[in-house]
N, C-alpha and C positions, 0 to 999 in steps of 0.2 A: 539255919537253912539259907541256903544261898541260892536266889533266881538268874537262871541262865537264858542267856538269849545267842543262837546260833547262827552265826550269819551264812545264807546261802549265794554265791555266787554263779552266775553260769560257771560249770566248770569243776565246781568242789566236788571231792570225791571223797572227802572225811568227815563231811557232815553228819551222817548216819549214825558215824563211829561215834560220834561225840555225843551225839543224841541218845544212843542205848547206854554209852557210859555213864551219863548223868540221871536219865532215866532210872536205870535196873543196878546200876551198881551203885550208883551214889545215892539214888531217892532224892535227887536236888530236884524243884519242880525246871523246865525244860521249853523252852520253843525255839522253834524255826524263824529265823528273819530275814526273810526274803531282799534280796540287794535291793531292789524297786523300792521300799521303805524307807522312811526318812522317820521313823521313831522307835526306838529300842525299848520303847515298851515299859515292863516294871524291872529290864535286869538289873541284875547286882555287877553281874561277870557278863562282858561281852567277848564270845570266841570267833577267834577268823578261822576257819579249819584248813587242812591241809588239800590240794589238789592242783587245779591247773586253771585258773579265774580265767575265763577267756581267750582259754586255749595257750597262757603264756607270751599270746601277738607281743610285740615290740620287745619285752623282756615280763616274768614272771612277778606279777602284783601292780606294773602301770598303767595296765586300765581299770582295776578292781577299785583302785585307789580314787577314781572320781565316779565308782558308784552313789544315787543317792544315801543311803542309809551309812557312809561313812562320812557325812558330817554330822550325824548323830553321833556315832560312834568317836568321833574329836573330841563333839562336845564332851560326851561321858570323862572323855581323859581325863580334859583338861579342867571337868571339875572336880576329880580325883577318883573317879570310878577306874574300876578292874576290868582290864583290857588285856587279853591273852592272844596272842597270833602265835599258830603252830605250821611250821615248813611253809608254805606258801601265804599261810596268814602272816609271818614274822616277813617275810616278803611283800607283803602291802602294807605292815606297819612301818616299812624303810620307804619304800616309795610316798607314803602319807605323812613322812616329816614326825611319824611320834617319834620313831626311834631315830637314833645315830647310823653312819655306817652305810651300806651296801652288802646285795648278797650276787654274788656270780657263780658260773657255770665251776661245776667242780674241777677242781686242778686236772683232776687226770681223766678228766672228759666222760666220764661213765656215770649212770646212775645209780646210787647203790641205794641199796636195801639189805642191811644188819642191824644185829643188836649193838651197841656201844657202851661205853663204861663213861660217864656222865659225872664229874666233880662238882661240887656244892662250895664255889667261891664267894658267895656274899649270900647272908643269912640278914639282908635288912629288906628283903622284900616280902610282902602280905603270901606271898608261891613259895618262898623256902623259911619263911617264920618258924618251925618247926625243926627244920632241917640241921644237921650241926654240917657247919662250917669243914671242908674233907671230905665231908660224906662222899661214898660214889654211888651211882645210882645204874642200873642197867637198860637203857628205853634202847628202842629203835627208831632208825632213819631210813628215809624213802625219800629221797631228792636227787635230783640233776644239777640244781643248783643253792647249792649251801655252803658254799667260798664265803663267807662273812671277812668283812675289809672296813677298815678304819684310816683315815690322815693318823698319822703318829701324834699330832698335838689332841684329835679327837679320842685317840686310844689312852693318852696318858690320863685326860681329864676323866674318863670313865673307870680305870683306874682307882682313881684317888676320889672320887664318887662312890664305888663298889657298884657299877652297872655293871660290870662282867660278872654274870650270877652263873654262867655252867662252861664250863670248860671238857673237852676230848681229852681223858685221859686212858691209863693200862687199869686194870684191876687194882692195882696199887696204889693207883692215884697222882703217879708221874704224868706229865707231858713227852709225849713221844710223837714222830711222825707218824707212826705204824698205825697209832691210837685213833689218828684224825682222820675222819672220812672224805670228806671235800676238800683240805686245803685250806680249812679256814686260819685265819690270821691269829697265831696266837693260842691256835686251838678253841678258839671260840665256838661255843656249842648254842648260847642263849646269853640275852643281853635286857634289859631295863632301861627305862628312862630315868632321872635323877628323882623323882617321887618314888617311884618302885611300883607305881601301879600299873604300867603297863609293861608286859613282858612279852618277847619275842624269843622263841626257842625253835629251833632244827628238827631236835627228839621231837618221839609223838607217845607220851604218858598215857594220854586214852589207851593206845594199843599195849599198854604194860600195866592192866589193871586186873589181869586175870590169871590166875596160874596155868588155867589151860591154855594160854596165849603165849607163856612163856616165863611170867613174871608177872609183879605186882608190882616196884617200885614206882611207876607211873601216879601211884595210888597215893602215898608223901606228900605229892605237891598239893594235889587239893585237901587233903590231911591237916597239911601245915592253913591253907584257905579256909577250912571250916574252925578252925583253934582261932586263927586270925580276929575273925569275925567277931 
Protein backbone atom coordinates (compact mmCIF):
# COMPACT_ATOMS: atom_id res chain seq x y z
CA UNK A 1 0.00 0.00 0.00
CA UNK A 2 1.27 3.09 -1.14
CA UNK A 3 0.30 6.72 0.51
CA UNK A 4 -0.44 9.52 -1.92
CA UNK A 5 -0.24 13.03 -1.30
CA UNK A 6 -1.71 15.44 -4.27
CA UNK A 7 -0.39 18.62 -4.59
CA UNK A 8 -2.95 21.43 -5.31
CA UNK A 9 -2.00 24.41 -7.05
CA UNK A 10 -4.05 27.56 -7.87
CA UNK A 11 -4.73 26.31 -11.23
CA UNK A 12 -4.57 22.47 -11.38
CA UNK A 13 -7.15 20.98 -13.21
CA UNK A 14 -6.04 17.00 -12.74
CA UNK A 15 -6.11 16.96 -9.25
CA UNK A 16 -9.60 15.36 -9.05
CA UNK A 17 -8.48 12.97 -11.82
CA UNK A 18 -5.80 11.69 -9.71
CA UNK A 19 -7.63 11.73 -6.63
CA UNK A 20 -10.59 9.14 -7.81
CA UNK A 21 -7.70 7.27 -9.63
CA UNK A 22 -6.05 6.43 -6.46
CA UNK A 23 -9.05 6.54 -4.54
CA UNK A 24 -11.58 4.02 -6.48
CA UNK A 25 -9.25 2.42 -8.79
CA UNK A 26 -6.24 1.87 -7.02
CA UNK A 27 -7.64 1.66 -3.18
CA UNK A 28 -4.23 3.56 -2.33
CA UNK A 29 -5.15 5.78 0.85
CA UNK A 30 -5.27 9.48 -0.94
CA UNK A 31 -5.06 13.42 0.05
CA UNK A 32 -5.15 16.64 -1.05
CA UNK A 33 -1.90 19.02 -0.40
CA UNK A 34 -2.74 22.28 -0.58
CA UNK A 35 0.27 24.55 -2.24
CA UNK A 36 0.20 26.80 1.14
CA UNK A 37 1.77 23.65 2.96
CA UNK A 38 4.94 23.18 3.76
CA UNK A 39 4.68 19.23 4.98
CA UNK A 40 3.69 16.36 2.81
CA UNK A 41 2.45 14.71 5.50
CA UNK A 42 2.74 10.58 5.74
CA UNK A 43 3.15 10.29 1.58
CA UNK A 44 5.03 7.71 0.10
CA UNK A 45 4.46 9.20 -3.73
CA UNK A 46 4.23 12.82 -4.14
CA UNK A 47 2.08 13.95 -7.37
CA UNK A 48 2.26 17.33 -9.19
CA UNK A 49 -0.93 17.04 -11.46
CA UNK A 50 -1.56 18.30 -14.76
CA UNK A 51 -3.28 21.83 -15.35
CA UNK A 52 -2.24 25.52 -15.65
CA UNK A 53 -0.45 26.38 -11.82
CA UNK A 54 -1.05 29.99 -11.87
CA UNK A 55 -2.51 30.53 -14.90
CA UNK A 56 1.00 29.50 -16.72
CA UNK A 57 2.08 33.70 -15.97
CA UNK A 58 5.72 34.07 -17.15
CA UNK A 59 5.95 30.50 -18.55
CA UNK A 60 4.09 27.01 -17.24
CA UNK A 61 5.46 25.63 -13.73
CA UNK A 62 7.69 29.14 -12.75
CA UNK A 63 5.80 30.26 -10.15
CA UNK A 64 4.39 26.80 -8.83
CA UNK A 65 7.93 26.15 -8.41
CA UNK A 66 8.48 28.54 -5.29
CA UNK A 67 5.16 27.37 -3.93
CA UNK A 68 5.53 26.74 -0.09
CA UNK A 69 4.97 23.00 0.01
CA UNK A 70 7.63 22.42 -2.87
CA UNK A 71 10.51 22.62 -0.57
CA UNK A 72 8.94 19.80 1.13
CA UNK A 73 8.53 18.12 -1.79
CA UNK A 74 12.69 18.72 -2.65
CA UNK A 75 13.12 17.55 0.45
CA UNK A 76 11.14 14.17 -0.24
CA UNK A 77 13.44 13.86 -3.41
CA UNK A 78 16.38 14.43 -2.32
CA UNK A 79 15.98 11.85 0.50
CA UNK A 80 14.95 9.36 -2.05
CA UNK A 81 11.13 9.54 -1.84
CA UNK A 82 8.75 9.07 -5.06
CA UNK A 83 8.14 12.17 -6.79
CA UNK A 84 5.76 11.98 -9.95
CA UNK A 85 5.06 15.28 -12.08
CA UNK A 86 2.48 14.73 -14.91
CA UNK A 87 2.14 17.47 -18.13
CA UNK A 88 2.30 20.54 -16.07
CA UNK A 89 3.68 18.74 -12.90
CA UNK A 90 6.78 17.51 -15.24
CA UNK A 91 6.80 21.25 -15.97
CA UNK A 92 7.60 22.46 -12.37
CA UNK A 93 9.65 19.59 -11.80
CA UNK A 94 12.09 21.29 -14.74
CA UNK A 95 11.70 24.70 -13.32
CA UNK A 96 12.48 23.14 -9.53
CA UNK A 97 15.96 22.00 -10.66
CA UNK A 98 14.74 18.10 -9.97
CA UNK A 99 14.75 17.36 -13.29
CA UNK A 100 17.15 18.10 -16.51
CA UNK A 101 15.95 19.92 -19.44
CA UNK A 102 13.23 22.31 -20.33
CA UNK A 103 9.69 22.09 -21.70
CA UNK A 104 8.33 24.78 -24.39
CA UNK A 105 5.35 25.68 -26.37
CA UNK A 106 4.68 22.89 -29.06
CA UNK A 107 6.39 23.05 -32.32
CA UNK A 108 3.49 23.48 -34.23
CA UNK A 109 1.85 25.88 -31.91
CA UNK A 110 -1.54 24.04 -31.08
CA UNK A 111 -2.67 22.30 -28.21
CA UNK A 112 -3.23 18.79 -28.51
CA UNK A 113 -5.21 16.31 -27.01
CA UNK A 114 -4.65 12.43 -28.24
CA UNK A 115 -3.98 9.24 -27.41
CA UNK A 116 -0.17 8.26 -28.05
CA UNK A 117 1.85 5.22 -28.35
CA UNK A 118 4.23 5.65 -25.44
CA UNK A 119 7.86 3.28 -25.44
CA UNK A 120 9.25 1.88 -22.38
CA UNK A 121 13.27 2.88 -22.73
CA UNK A 122 14.47 2.32 -19.27
CA UNK A 123 13.11 -0.24 -17.02
CA UNK A 124 15.57 0.98 -13.92
CA UNK A 125 12.88 3.18 -12.43
CA UNK A 126 10.50 2.26 -9.24
CA UNK A 127 7.33 3.69 -12.55
CA UNK A 128 8.49 1.00 -14.98
CA UNK A 129 10.14 -1.86 -12.61
CA UNK A 130 7.65 -4.01 -13.94
CA UNK A 131 7.52 -2.78 -17.41
CA UNK A 132 9.68 -4.72 -20.14
CA UNK A 133 11.97 -2.57 -21.77
CA UNK A 134 9.95 -1.94 -25.84
CA UNK A 135 6.93 -2.15 -24.32
CA UNK A 136 4.59 0.51 -25.86
CA UNK A 137 1.98 1.85 -23.81
CA UNK A 138 -1.18 3.95 -25.22
CA UNK A 139 -1.81 7.19 -22.63
CA UNK A 140 -3.05 10.57 -23.63
CA UNK A 141 -1.75 14.20 -23.97
CA UNK A 142 -3.39 17.34 -23.26
CA UNK A 143 -0.62 20.27 -23.38
CA UNK A 144 0.43 23.38 -25.14
CA UNK A 145 3.47 22.96 -24.13
CA UNK A 146 5.41 19.63 -24.13
CA UNK A 147 8.54 20.53 -26.49
CA UNK A 148 10.99 18.80 -23.99
CA UNK A 149 14.70 20.13 -24.95
CA UNK A 150 17.98 19.13 -23.58
CA UNK A 151 22.01 20.76 -24.17
CA UNK A 152 23.26 17.79 -26.33
CA UNK A 153 26.13 17.17 -23.56
CA UNK A 154 22.84 17.12 -20.91
CA UNK A 155 20.99 14.50 -23.43
CA UNK A 156 23.90 12.28 -23.82
CA UNK A 157 24.62 11.91 -20.05
CA UNK A 158 20.92 11.04 -19.55
CA UNK A 159 21.40 8.61 -22.13
CA UNK A 160 24.07 6.73 -20.70
CA UNK A 161 22.26 7.10 -17.17
CA UNK A 162 18.75 5.60 -18.78
CA UNK A 163 16.84 8.87 -17.49
CA UNK A 164 15.07 8.82 -20.79
CA UNK A 165 12.30 6.38 -19.41
CA UNK A 166 9.40 7.00 -22.39
CA UNK A 167 9.75 8.01 -25.74
CA UNK A 168 6.75 9.07 -28.85
CA UNK A 169 6.62 6.27 -30.72
CA UNK A 170 4.10 4.42 -33.95
CA UNK A 171 2.40 1.40 -32.58
CA UNK A 172 5.45 -0.54 -33.50
CA UNK A 173 7.49 1.09 -31.52
CA UNK A 174 9.74 3.15 -34.12
CA UNK A 175 10.45 6.78 -33.65
CA UNK A 176 8.77 8.93 -36.23
CA UNK A 177 7.87 12.47 -36.63
CA UNK A 178 4.19 11.79 -37.10
CA UNK A 179 4.44 9.78 -33.75
CA UNK A 180 5.55 13.05 -31.75
CA UNK A 181 3.02 15.29 -30.60
CA UNK A 182 4.83 18.48 -29.41
CA UNK A 183 8.20 18.46 -30.99
CA UNK A 184 9.95 17.09 -28.35
CA UNK A 185 13.69 16.56 -28.71
CA UNK A 186 14.27 13.05 -29.51
CA UNK A 187 10.93 12.25 -29.11
CA UNK A 188 10.94 12.55 -25.48
CA UNK A 189 7.77 11.70 -23.89
CA UNK A 190 9.09 11.39 -19.94
CA UNK A 191 12.36 11.58 -18.16
CA UNK A 192 14.01 10.85 -14.57
CA UNK A 193 16.49 11.98 -12.37
CA UNK A 194 19.70 9.75 -12.10
CA UNK A 195 18.01 8.02 -8.71
CA UNK A 196 14.96 7.09 -10.70
CA UNK A 197 12.82 8.46 -8.07
CA UNK A 198 11.48 11.24 -9.38
CA UNK A 199 9.72 11.10 -12.68
CA UNK A 200 8.52 13.61 -15.00
CA UNK A 201 6.06 12.51 -18.05
CA UNK A 202 3.87 14.42 -20.72
CA UNK A 203 1.19 11.34 -20.84
CA UNK A 204 -1.45 11.32 -18.17
CA UNK A 205 -1.80 7.28 -16.97
CA UNK A 206 -4.50 8.49 -14.54
CA UNK A 207 -6.71 9.21 -17.63
CA UNK A 208 -5.73 5.40 -19.20
CA UNK A 209 -6.87 3.54 -16.13
CA UNK A 210 -10.24 2.68 -17.31
CA UNK A 211 -11.59 0.91 -20.25
CA UNK A 212 -14.47 3.15 -20.36
CA UNK A 213 -11.87 5.94 -20.86
CA UNK A 214 -10.32 4.25 -23.39
CA UNK A 215 -7.76 2.12 -22.03
CA UNK A 216 -5.95 0.75 -19.14
CA UNK A 217 -2.35 0.87 -19.84
CA UNK A 218 -1.92 3.97 -17.54
CA UNK A 219 -2.63 1.35 -14.94
CA UNK A 220 1.31 -0.51 -15.52
CA UNK A 221 3.07 2.14 -14.18
CA UNK A 222 1.64 2.15 -10.75
CA UNK A 223 1.37 -1.77 -11.24
CA UNK A 224 5.15 -1.89 -11.69
CA UNK A 225 4.96 1.04 -8.13
CA UNK A 226 3.00 -1.41 -6.11
CA UNK A 227 5.57 -4.77 -7.17
CA UNK A 228 8.30 -2.08 -6.38
CA UNK A 229 7.45 -1.55 -2.95
Amino acid sequence: MINVGVVVFPGSNCDVDFYYFCKDILKWPVKYLWHQEKSIGEADLVVLPGGFSYGDYLRPGAIARYSPIMEAVEHHAHQGGLVLGICNGFQVLTEAGLLPGALYRNLNLQFRCVFTNVRIDSCQTPYTYALRRGEVLSLPVANGDGNYYAEKQTLKQMEEKGQIVFRYTNQQGEITSKANPSGSLDNIAGICNSRGNVLGMMPHPERASNALLGGEDGLKIFQSLRRKG
